[in-house]
C-alpha positions as CSV (number, residue, x, y, z in Angstrom):
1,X,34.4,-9.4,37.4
2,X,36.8,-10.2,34.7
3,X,36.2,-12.3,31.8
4,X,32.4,-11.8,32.1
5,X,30.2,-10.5,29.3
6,X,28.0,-7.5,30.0
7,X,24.6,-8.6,28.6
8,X,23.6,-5.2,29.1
9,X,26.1,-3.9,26.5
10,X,24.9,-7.0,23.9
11,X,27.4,-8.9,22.1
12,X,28.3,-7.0,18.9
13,X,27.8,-9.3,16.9
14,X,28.4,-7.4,13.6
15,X,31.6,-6.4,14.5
16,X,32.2,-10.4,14.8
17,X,30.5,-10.5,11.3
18,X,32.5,-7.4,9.9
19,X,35.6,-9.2,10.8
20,X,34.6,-12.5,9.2
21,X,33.7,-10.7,6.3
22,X,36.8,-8.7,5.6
23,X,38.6,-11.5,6.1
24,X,37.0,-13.9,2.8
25,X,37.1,-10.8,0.5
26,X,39.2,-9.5,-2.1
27,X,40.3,-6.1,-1.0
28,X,39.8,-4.8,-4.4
29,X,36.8,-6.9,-4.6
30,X,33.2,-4.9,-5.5
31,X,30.3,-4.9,-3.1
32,X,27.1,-3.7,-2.2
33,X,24.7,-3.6,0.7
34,X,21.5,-4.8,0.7
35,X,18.3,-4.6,2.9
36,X,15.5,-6.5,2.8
37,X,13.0,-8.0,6.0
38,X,11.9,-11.2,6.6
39,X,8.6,-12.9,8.0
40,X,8.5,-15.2,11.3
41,X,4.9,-16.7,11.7
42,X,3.9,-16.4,15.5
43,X,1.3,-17.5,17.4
44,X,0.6,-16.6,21.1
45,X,0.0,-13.5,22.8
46,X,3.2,-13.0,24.8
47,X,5.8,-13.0,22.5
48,X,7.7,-10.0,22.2
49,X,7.3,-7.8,18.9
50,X,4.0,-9.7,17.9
51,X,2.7,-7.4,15.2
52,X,0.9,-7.6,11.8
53,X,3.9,-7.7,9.0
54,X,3.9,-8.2,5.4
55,X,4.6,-12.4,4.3
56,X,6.0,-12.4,1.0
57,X,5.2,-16.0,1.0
58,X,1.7,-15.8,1.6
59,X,1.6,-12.1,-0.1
60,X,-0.7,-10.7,2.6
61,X,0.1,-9.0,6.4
62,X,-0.2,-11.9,8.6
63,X,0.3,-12.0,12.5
64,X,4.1,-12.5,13.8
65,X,7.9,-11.1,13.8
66,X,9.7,-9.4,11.4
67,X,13.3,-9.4,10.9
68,X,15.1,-6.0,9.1
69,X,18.2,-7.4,7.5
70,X,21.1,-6.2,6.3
71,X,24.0,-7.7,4.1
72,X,27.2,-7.7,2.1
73,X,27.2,-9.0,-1.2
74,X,30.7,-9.3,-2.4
75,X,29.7,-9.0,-6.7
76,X,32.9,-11.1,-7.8
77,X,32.1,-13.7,-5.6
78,X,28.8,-13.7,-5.9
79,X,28.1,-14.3,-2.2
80,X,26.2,-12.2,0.4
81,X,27.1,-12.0,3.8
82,X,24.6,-11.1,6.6
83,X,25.9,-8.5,8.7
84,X,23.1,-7.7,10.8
85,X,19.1,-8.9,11.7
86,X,17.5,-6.6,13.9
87,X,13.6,-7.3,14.9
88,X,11.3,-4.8,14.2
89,X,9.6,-2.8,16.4
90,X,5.8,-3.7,16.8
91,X,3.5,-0.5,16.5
92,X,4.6,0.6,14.1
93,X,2.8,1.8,10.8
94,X,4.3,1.7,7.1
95,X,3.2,5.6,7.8
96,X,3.6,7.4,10.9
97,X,1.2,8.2,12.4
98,X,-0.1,11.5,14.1
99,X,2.1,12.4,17.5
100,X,0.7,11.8,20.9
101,X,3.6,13.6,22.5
102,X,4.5,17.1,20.9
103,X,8.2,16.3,22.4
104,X,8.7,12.7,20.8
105,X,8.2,12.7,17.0
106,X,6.1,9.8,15.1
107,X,8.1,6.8,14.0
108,X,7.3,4.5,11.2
109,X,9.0,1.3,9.9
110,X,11.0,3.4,7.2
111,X,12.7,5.1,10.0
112,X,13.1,1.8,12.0
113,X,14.9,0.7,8.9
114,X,17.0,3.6,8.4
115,X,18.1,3.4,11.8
116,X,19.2,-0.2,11.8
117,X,20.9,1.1,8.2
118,X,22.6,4.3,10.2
119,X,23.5,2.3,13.1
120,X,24.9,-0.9,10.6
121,X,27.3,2.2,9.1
122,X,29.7,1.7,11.1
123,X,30.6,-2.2,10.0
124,X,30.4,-1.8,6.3
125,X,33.8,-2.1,4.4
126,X,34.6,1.5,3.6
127,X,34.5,0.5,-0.3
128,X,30.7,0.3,-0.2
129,X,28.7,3.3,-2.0
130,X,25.4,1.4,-2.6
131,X,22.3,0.0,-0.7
132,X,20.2,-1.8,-3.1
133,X,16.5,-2.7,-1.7
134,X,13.1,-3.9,-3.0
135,X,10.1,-2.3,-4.5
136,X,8.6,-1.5,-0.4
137,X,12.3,0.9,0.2
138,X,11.5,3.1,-2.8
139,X,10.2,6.1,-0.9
140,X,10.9,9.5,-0.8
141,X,12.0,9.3,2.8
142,X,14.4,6.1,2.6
143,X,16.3,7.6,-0.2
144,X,16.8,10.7,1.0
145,X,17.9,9.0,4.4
146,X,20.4,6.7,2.3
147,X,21.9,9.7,0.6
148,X,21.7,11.4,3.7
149,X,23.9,8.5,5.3
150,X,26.5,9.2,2.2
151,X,25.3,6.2,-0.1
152,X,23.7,5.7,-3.4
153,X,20.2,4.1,-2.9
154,X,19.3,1.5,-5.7
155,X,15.6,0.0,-5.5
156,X,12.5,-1.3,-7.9
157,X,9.6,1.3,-8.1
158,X,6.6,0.2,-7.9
159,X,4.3,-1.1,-10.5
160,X,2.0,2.4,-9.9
161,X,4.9,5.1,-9.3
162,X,4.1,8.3,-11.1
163,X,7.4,9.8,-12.8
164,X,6.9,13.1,-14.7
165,X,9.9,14.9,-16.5
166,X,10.3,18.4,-15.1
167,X,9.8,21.2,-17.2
168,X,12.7,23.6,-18.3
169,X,10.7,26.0,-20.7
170,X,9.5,29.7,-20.3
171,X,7.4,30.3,-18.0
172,X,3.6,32.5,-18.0
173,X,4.2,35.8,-16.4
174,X,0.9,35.0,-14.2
175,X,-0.1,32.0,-12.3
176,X,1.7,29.6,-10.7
177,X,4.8,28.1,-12.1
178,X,5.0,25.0,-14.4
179,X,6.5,22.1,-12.8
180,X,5.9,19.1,-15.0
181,X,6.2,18.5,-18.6
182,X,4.5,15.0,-19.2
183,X,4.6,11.5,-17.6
184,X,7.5,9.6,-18.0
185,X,6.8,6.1,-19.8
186,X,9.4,3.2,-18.6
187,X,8.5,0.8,-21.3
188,X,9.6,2.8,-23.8
């Protein structure tokens, strides 16, 4: 039939988004992507994607949906744009857990994430270069995946992240090598 919308398909609704977005900014405007999650409180049983999440409101996990988020922020305007909201996956740990199936690997919430990033790709405006994200995104596997994807990741470390300068001097003929040459101290 013509004229009918496969809901199979879905509606694209960032291309609708991408459009609407190219068309308020500045082509030589600057802009970034961000990614951040947001918190639905939930009660029932039946509802689809009931998990435990984080609620930055409450600053606890709490029972309900999550939302994975990403956006345009167009930096002259000041203005971000939501592009896409995908729901999260329930099931899934902030690490993976150990596979069940030798032929399916694990999947956490990082790689949920970077897949709705990978997948979002294809609507950014080709002058974006960085994804900027909170404190939760700054992980060894999300920034690799970022830089993977061909952008510059940009995110708050945590209060307890360990830095340590690596060291470039002469190394003992026996042993194992040195790696590190003292902690790194951001406050000064």
């Amino acid at each position: 039939m013509k004229g009918f919308i496969q809901l199979e398909a879905g509606l694209s609704l960032e291309g609708l988004n991408q459009a609407l977005i190219d068309q308020v900014s500045a082509d030589d405007s600057s802009q970034i992507v961000v990614v951040d999650c947001t918190f639905t409180e939930k009660s029932g049983r039946h509802t689809y994607g009931l998990d435990w999440f984080y609620n930055g409101k409450t600053q606890r996990a709490e029972r309900g949906l999550e939302w994975s988020v990403v956006a345009v922020v167009d930096l002259a305007q000041k203005t971000g744009y939501a592009l896409s909201a995908q729901q999260t996956e329930a099931g899934l740990g902030a690490q993976a857990p150990a596979a069940t199936d030798a032929s399916k690997p694990p999947k956490s919430r990082v790689d949920f994430y970077l897949g709705h990033l990978a997948y979002c790709t294809a609507y950014f405006p080709a002058r974006i270069r960085y994804v900027v994200a909170d404190g939760f995104y700054s992980k060894y596997k999300w920034v690799t995946g970022v830089v993977q994807l061909g952008f510059h990741s940009i995110g708050r470390l945590r209060s307890d992240a360990n830095l340590k300068f690596l060291y470039e001097g002469p190394q003992k003929r026996r042993g194992n090598r040195r790696r590190y040459d003292g902690k790194v101290s951001p406050l000064s």
